[in-house]
N, C-alpha and C positions, 0 to 999 in steps of 0.2 A: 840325843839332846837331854836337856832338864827333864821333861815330863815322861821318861821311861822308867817303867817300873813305880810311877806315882800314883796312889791310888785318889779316887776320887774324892773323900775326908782327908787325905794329906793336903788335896791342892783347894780345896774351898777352905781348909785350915791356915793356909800361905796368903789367901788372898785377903782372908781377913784378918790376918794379921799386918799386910802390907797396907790395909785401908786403914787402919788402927793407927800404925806407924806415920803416915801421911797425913790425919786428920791432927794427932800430937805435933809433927810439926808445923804445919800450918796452925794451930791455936796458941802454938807459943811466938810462931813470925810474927803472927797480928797482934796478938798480946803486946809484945815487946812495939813493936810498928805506933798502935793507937796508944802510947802511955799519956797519960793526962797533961805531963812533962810539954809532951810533943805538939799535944795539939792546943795546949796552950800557947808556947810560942809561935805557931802554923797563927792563931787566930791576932797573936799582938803583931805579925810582921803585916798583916794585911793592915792595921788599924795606923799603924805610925808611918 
């Protein structure tokens, strides 16, 4: 499988690079998600 021949700074090297990669995408879904754009009209649709 994957983990033969991996040593153990290879795979804590993967992992944080895989939590790296995850944290960037989620900080730019919510980013783009909460844009001010958004939660402007979210707050006039409840008002009118």
């Amino acid at each position: 499988m994957l983990n033969v021949g991996m040593t153990q700074t290879t795979r804590i090297l993967m992992w944080l690079m895989l939590i790296a990669l995850a944290a960037l995408v989620s900080y730019i879904g919510f980013r783009g998600y909460l844009s001010p754009e958004l939660l402007i009209n979210f707050a006039n649709s409840f008002y009118c």
